[in-house]
Backbone as CSV, one residue per row, in Angstrom:
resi,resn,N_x,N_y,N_z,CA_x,CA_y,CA_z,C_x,C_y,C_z
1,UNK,-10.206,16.978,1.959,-9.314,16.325,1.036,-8.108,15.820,1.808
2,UNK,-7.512,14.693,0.983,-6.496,14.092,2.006,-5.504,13.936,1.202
3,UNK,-4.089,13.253,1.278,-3.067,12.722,0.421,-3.880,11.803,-0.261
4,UNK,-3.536,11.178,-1.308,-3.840,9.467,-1.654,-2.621,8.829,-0.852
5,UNK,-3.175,7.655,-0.634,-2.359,6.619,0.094,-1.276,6.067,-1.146
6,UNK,-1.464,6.618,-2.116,-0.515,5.822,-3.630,0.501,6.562,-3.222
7,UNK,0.782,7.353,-2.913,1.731,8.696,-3.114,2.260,8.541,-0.884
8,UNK,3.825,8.489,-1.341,4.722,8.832,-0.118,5.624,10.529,-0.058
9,UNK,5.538,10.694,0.630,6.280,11.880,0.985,8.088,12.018,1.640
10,UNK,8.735,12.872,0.996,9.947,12.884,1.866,10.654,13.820,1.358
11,UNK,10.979,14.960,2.687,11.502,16.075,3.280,13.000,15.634,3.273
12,UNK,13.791,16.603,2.201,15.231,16.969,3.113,15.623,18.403,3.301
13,UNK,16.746,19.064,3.775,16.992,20.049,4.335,16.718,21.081,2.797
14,UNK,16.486,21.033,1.482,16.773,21.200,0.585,14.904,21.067,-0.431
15,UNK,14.759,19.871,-0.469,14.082,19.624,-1.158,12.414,18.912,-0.720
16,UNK,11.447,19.149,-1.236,10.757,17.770,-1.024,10.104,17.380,-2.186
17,UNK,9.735,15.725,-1.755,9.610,14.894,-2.630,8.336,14.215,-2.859
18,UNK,7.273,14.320,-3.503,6.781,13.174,-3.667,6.349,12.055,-4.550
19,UNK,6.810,10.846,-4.133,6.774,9.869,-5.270,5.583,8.814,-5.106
20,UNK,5.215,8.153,-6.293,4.162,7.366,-6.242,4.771,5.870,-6.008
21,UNK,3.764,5.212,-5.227,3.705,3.836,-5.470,3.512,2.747,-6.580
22,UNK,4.078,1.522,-6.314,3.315,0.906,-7.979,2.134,1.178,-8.029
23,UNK,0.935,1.211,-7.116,-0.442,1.240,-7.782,-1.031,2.512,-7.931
24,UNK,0.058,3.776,-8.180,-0.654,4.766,-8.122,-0.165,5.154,-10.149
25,UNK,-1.249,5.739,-10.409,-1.329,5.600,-12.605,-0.040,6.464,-12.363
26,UNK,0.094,7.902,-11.621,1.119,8.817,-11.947,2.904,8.234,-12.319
27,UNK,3.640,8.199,-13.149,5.120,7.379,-13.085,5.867,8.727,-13.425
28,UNK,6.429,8.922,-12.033,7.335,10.207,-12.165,7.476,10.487,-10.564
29,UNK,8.283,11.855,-10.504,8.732,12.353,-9.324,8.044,13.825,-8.917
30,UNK,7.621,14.115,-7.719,7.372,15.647,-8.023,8.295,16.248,-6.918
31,UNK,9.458,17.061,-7.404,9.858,17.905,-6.298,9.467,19.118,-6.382
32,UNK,9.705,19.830,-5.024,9.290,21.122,-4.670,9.900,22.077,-3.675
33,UNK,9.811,22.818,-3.189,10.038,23.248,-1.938,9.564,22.791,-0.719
34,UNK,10.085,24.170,0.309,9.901,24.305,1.666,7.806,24.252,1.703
35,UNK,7.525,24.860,0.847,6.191,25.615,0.427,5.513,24.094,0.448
36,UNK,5.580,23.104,-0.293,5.272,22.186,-1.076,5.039,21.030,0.241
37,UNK,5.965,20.900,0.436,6.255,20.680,1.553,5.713,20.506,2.767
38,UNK,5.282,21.423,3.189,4.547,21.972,4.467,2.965,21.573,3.705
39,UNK,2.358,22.290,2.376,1.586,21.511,2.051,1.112,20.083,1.812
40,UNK,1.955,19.475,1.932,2.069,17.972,1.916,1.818,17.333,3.122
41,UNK,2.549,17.835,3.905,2.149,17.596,5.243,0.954,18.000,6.258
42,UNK,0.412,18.978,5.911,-1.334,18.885,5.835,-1.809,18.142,5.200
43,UNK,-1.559,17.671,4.375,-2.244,16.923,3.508,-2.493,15.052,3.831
44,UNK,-1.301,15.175,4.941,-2.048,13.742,5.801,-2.963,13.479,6.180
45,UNK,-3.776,14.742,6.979,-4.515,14.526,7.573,-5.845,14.931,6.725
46,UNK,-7.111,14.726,7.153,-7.991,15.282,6.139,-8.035,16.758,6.520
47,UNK,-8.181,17.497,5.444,-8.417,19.358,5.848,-8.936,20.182,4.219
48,UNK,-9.055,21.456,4.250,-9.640,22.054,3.395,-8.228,22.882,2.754
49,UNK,-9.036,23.566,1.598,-7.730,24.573,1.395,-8.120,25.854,1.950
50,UNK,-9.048,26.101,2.686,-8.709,27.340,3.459,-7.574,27.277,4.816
51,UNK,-8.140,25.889,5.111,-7.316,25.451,6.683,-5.960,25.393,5.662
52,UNK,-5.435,25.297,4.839,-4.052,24.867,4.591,-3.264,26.201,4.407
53,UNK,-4.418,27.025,3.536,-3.633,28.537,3.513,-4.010,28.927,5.218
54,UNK,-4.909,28.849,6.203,-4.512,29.444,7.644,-3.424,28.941,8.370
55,UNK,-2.847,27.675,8.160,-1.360,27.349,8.224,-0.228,27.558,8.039
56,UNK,-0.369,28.014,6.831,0.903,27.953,6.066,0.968,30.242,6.605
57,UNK,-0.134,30.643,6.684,-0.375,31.572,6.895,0.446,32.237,8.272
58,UNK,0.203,31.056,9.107,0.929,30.976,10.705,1.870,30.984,10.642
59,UNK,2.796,30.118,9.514,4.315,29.115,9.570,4.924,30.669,9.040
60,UNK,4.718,31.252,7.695,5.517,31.605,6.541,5.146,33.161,6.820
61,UNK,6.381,34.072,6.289,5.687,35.859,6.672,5.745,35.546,4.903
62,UNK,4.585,35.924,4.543,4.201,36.343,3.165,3.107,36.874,3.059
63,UNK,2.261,37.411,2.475,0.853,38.087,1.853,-0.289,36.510,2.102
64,UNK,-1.262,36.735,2.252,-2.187,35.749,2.551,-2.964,35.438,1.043
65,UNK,-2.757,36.714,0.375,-3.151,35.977,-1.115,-2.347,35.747,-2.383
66,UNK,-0.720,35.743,-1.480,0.120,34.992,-2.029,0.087,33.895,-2.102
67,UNK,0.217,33.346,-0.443,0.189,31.946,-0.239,-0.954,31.088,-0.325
68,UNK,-2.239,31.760,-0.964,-3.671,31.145,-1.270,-3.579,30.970,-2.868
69,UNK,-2.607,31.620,-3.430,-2.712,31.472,-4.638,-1.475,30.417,-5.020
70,UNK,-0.377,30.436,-4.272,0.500,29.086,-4.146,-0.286,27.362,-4.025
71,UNK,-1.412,27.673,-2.985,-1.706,26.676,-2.269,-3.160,26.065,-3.827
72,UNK,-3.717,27.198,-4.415,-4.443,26.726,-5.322,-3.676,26.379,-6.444
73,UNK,-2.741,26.702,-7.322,-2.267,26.425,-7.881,-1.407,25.211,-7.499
74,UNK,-0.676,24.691,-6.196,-0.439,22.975,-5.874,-0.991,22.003,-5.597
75,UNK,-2.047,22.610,-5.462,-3.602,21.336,-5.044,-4.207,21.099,-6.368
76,UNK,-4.250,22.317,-7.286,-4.586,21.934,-9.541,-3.621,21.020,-9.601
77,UNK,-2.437,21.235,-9.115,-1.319,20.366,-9.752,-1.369,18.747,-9.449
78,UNK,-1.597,19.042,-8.015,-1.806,17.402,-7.267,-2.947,16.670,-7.494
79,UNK,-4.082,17.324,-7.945,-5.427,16.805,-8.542,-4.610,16.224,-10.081
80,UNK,-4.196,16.565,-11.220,-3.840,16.490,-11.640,-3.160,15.014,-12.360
81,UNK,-2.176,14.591,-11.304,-1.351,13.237,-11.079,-2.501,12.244,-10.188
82,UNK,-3.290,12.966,-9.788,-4.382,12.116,-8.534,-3.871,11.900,-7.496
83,UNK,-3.104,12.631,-6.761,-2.779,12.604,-5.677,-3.143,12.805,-4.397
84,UNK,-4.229,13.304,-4.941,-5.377,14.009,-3.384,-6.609,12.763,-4.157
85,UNK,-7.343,12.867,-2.561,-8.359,11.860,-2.086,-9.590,12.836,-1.793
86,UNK,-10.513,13.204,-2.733,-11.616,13.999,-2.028,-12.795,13.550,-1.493
């Protein structure tokens, strides 16, 4: 699974963002965290959601079926708006 190309990304010290393009159906904003974030940015490239929780797994000290249950519950969300490319 990948980003959709409708949808841009952008990181500040605080927040992240992602917003759609005109040709993407979603009309709105999604912010998030640090969490969100870092998921997003896997999400350039093509990868799975196991590879995203063994990442985020590396980056973040938390429980591994914390951050698997973060990472399923933002990928429902991003399916959702159509933001992922499967």
């Amino acid at each position: 699974m990948k980003l959709s190309s409708k949808f841009i990304t952008y990181n500040s010290r605080r927040d992240s963002l992602l917003v759609p393009t005109g040709n993407a159906d979603f009309a709105g904003l999604v912010r998030g965290n640090k969490t969100l974030g870092a998921i997003l940015e896997l999400l350039k490239t093509d990868t799975d959601e196991a590879g995203i929780v063994r990442a985020l797994c590396a980056r973040f000290d938390a429980p591994e079926a914390v951050i698997a249950a973060d990472v399923e519950k933002a990928l429902a969300e991003l399916r959702k708006i159509g933001a992922l490319e499967e």
